[in-house]
N, C-alpha and C positions, 0 to 999 in steps of 0.2 A: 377616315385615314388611320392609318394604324399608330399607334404610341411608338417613340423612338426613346429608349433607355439604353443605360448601363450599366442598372444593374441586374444581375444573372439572376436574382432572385424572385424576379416580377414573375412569374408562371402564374397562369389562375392557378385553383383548388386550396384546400386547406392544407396548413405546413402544421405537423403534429408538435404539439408543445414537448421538450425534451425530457420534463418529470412524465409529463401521458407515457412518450415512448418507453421511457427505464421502467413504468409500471406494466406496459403489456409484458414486455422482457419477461419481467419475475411473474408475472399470471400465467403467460400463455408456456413457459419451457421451461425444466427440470433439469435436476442433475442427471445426469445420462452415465457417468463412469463408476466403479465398481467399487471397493477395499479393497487394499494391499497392507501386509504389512511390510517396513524395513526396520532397519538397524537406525538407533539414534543417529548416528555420524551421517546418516544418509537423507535425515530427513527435514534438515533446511531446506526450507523454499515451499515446501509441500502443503496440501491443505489438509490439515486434521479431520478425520470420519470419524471419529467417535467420542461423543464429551469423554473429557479427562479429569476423575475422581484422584486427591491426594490420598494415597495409602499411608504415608504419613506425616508428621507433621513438620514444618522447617520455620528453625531451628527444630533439631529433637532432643534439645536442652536449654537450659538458659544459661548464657557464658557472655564473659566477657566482651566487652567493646574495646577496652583498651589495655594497655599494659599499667601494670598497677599493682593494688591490693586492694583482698575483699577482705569487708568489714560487715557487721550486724552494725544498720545505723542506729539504734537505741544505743550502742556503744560508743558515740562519738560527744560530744560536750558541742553546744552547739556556740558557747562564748569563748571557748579558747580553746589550745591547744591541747591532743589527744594522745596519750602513748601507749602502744599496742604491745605484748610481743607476739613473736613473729613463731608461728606451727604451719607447719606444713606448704607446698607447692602448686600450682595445676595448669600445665602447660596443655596445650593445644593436641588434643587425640590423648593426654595423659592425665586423666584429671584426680583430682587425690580421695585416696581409699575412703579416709573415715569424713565425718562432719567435722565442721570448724567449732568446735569450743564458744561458745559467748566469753566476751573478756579478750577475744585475741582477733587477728590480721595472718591473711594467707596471701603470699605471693601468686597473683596470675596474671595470666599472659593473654593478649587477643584472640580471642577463637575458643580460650578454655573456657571445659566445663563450669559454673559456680559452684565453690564447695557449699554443700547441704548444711541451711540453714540462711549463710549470708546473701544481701538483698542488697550492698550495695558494694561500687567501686571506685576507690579512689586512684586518679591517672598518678604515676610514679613524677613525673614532673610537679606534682603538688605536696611531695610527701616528702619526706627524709628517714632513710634508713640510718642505723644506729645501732652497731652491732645485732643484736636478734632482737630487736627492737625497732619499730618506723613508728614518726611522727606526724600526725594527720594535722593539718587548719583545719578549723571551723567554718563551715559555709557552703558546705555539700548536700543535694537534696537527697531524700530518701530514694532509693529505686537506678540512683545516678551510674551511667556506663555500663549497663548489662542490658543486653537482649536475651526477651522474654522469648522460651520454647513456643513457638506456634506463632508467633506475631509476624511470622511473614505468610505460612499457610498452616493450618488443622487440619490436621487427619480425618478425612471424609466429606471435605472441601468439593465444588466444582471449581475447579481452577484454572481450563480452557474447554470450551465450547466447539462440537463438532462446527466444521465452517471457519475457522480460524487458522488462517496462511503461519506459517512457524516462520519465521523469525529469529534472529541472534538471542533476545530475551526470552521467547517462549520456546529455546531448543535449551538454554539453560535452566528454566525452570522443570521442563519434563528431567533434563538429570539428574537435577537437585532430589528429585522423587526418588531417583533410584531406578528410574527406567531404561532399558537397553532398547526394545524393541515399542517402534511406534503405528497406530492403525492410521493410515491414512487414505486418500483419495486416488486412485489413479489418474495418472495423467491424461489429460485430456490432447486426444489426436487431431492435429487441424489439418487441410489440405490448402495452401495457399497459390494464388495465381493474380496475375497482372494480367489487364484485357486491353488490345488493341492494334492496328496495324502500324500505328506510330511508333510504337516501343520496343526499341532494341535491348539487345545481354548485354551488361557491360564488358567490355573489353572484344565483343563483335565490331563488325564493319558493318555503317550505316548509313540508311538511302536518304537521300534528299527530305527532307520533313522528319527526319523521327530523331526522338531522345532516346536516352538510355533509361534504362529503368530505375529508380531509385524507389520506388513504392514498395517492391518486394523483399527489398534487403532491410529496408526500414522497421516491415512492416513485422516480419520474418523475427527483428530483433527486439520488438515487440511480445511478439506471442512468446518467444524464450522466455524471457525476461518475466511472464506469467505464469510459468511451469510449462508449458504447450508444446507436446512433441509437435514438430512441422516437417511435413514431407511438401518439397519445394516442386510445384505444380508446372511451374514457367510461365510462359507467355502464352496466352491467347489470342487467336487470330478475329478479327472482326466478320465472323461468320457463325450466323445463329447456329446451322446445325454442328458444328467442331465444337462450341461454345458448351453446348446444351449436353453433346455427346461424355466432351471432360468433367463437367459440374456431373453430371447421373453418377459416371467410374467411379471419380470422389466422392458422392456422398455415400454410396454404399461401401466405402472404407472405411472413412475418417467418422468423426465424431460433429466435426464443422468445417466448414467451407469457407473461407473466405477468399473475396475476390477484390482488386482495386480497379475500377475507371468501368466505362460501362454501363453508368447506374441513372445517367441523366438523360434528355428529353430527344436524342438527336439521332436521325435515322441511322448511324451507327452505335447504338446505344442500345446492347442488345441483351445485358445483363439482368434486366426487370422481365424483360420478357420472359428471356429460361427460366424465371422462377416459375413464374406463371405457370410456364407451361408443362414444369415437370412436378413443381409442388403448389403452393401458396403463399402469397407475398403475406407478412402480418402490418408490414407501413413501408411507408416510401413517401421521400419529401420532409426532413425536417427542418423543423423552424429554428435553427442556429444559421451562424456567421462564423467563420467559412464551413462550408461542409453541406446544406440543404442537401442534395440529391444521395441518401445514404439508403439502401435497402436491407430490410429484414424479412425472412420468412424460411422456409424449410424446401429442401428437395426428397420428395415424397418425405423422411420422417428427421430428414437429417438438418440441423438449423443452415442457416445463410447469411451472414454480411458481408453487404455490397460495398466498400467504401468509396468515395470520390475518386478521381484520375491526381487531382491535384494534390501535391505530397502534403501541403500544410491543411488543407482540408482533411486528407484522410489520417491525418495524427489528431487530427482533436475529434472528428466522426468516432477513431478505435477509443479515444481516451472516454467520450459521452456515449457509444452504443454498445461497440465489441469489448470494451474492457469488462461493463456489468452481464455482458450475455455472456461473455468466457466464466463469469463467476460462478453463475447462476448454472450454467453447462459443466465444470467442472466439480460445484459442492460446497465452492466457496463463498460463505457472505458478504453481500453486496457493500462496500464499503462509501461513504462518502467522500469525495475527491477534496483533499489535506487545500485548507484555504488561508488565507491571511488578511488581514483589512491593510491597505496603504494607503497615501493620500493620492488623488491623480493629480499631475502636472501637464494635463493638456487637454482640451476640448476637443469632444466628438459630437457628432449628430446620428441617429438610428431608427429605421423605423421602430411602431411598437409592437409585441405581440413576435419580437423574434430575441432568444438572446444571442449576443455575440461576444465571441472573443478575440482581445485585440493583443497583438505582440507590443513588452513592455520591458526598456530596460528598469534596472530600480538604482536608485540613487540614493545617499543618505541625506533626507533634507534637516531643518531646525528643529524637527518636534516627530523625525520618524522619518520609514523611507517615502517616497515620491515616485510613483511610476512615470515612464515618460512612454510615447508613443514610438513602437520603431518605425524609423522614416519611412518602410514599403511596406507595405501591406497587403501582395496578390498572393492569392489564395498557392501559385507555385512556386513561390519564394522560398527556396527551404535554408539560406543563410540567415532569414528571418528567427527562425527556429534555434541555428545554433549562435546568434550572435543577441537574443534577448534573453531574461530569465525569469519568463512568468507570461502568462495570461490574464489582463484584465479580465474581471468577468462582469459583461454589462447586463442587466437581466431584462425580460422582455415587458419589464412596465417603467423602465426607463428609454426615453426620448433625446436626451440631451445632458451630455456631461460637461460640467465649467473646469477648469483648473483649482483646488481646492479641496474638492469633494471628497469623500471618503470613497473606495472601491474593494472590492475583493478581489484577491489575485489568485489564483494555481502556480504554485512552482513549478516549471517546465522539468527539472531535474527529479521530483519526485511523483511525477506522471509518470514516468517510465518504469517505476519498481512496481 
């Protein structure tokens, strides 16, 4: 007699562990796009193609941290009170001609250069000025309030690594260089499509059985959101040959193919197959929670992921397959997915040998947050998604979680960047 289950994941064969997967990833496919250069202003978001050597060095002096007066600290009395007078000025882009004298105290200001020779600064709130004359306290260390020339970078530094997404920080450190134009990666072309006879256009008229599509807009905001030009493919019909005929057009365009729903065991399930049959599947079947039925492989030379029908399945499928094969296809380095340890506040059961992720609000408990379980958990829930903020992550040599435990979590909000 046959077994009677519920859950979707009973299929024989082997379900490929999700580190195995992410390693064929980076073995079996390459960066595929080219160098470009742009214009700095232009090159948030982008991935850097060529290390990035400091020309020179920043600071390219050593100046002030505060407002104040610089002082030779051999010139200070370290049990009382010090009186300076006062030569010269060095304000910010203005800094003063000659050296500072030993025996005296120069006005400077945030930013400015240090006059040649002094080595320390006293903040103006600890001093007292006094006609041409300021008054220093005792109890200041040597070196105190100046940044040193080069102690953020040296001239001839590596300071970013080709493979490296720019960023708000790393678009201000390429200017701080002194850089206008930057070498980076071109954009990687995707061709996106939803597959099925169930799924309508939003804002179409629809037959009896079918949804609207929400997989391709999601998914669509997605690949943006990764640099990924996307030419919006539509909807496919549940017929191998239309199926097999759009996936060939696309691959010989684009750069990658992605496709949603399609990918699992059922005679309308026709997405494994076109690979087969135009390239090579490289897996199929992973061992995660929600999301198993996720295909990789190539149409003749061009890559392919296949993601689940179900919208919460196929946001954590793109976050654990297509986010590192967009990396890896684009140029960019594989990054670890941003984690945090919480405590859990609720018990689950799993099998072993799969990991899963479960929808989790957080809460602030006595000694830290506390995830809690969100009450639905089908895999097509997708208010699950916007109304938790984080993924428990259970991993596949855990069986049983109590209330208590420590867990790691993925921020839902910084999956997306």
């Amino acid at each position: 007699m046959a077994q009677l289950t519920d859950d979707c994941f009973a299929f024989g064969g082997r379900l490929i562990p999700l580190r195995e997967a992410t390693a064929l990833i980076q073995a079996r496919f390459a960066c595929v796009v080219g160098v470009e250069a742009v214009a700095l202003a232009d090159a948030g978001g982008r991935v850097l193609a060529e290390d990035m050597v400091a020309p020179i060095s920043v600071p390219s002096d050593t100046n002030s941290a505060v407002d104040g007066y610089a002082v030779y600290f051999d010139d200070l009395s370290s049990i009382e009170d010090t009186v300076l007078p006062l030569q010269g000025r060095s304000a910010a882009g203005h800094p003063m001609p000659a050296p500072l004298p030993r025996g005296y105290a120069a006005r400077v200001f945030t930013g400015a250069v240090m006059p040649d020779g002094a080595d320390t600064v006293l903040m103006q709130e600890d001093c007292v000025a006094i006609g041409t004359e300021v008054r220093i306290r005792p109890g200041i260390k040597r070196g105190a309030n100046r940044r040193l020339a080069g102690e953020d970078v040296v001239a001839g530094d590596f300071v970013l690594r080709a493979g490296r997404r720019l960023g708000p920080p790393e678009i201000g450190l390429v200017a701080s260089l002194g850089n206008t134009v930057v070498p980076v990666c071109r954009r990687l072309r995707a061709a996106l499509f939803s597959t099925g006879d169930e799924v309508a256009e939003p804002g179409a008229s629809r037959r009896h059985g079918q949804i609207y599509d929400s997989n391709r807009f999601m998914i669509a905001c997605l690949l943006a959101r990764a640099g990924v030009t996307v030419t919006d493919g539509g909807i496919l019909p549940d017929r191998p040959d239309a199926l097999r005929a759009a996936l060939r057009e696309a691959a010989g365009r684009q750069d990658l193919v992605v496709t949603s729903g399609g990918v699992s065991t059922g005679e309308e399930d026709h997405v494994r197959g076109a690979i087969e049959h135009l390239g090579a599947l490289s897996f199929w079947r992973l061992g995660i929670k929600p999301g198993r039925p996720v295909a990789v492989g190539t149409i003749g030379t061009t890559p392919l992921v296949g993601l689940p029908g179900n919208p919460v399945a196929a946001m954590v499928t793109y976050m654990a397959i297509a986010r590192p094969l967009i990396a890896v296809l684009g140029g960019e380095t594989v990054r670890e997915l941003p984690r945090f340890a919480v405590t859990s506040g609720f018990s689950y059961k799993k099998k072993p040998d799969r990991r899963e992720y479960v929808r989790v609000r957080l809460e602030a408990g006595a000694s830290g947050l506390v995830a809690q379980r969100f009450p639905r958990e089908g895999a097509g829930i997708l208010t699950s998604l916007t109304e938790s903020d984080a993924l428990a992550e259970l991993p596949e040599t855990m069986t049983e979680l109590a209330p208590g435990q420590p867990i790691d979590c993925l921020p839902l909000r910084l999956l997306y960047e």
